[in-house]
C-alpha positions, 0 to 999 in steps of 0.5 A, a space after each residue: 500500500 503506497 504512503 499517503 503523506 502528500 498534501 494538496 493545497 490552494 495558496 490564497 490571498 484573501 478568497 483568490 487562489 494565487 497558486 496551487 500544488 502538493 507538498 510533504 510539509 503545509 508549514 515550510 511550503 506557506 513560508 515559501 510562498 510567503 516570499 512572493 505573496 506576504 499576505 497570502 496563506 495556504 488552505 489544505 485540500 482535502 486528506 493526505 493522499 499518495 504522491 501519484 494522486 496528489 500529482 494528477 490533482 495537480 495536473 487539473 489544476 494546471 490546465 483550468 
């Protein structure tokens, strides 16, 4: 059974979503982030999930 220790996430600055992706670790992702958009902060999507689903989300996400 494969891990399901990756989180998806929408990072927003008020209610609009700047950027979303997947990560291992919410906390030093948003600090990242925070480097080019202070204001914003990441809201999870979701459960944990496998990598490989977490990067198919991310794949739609691209594309919209």
């Amino acid at each position: 059974m494969k891990p399901r220790n990756t989180y998806k996430y929408d990072f927003k600055i008020t209610n609009k979503i700047v950027h979303s992706g997947i990560t291992k670790n919410l906390e030093r992702r948003e600090i990242e982030h925070q480097q080019k958009w202070p204001k914003g902060h990441i809201v999870q999507v979701g459960n944990k999930t496998t990598r490989g689903a977490a990067e198919a989300w991310e794949e739609t996400k691209q594309k919209s």
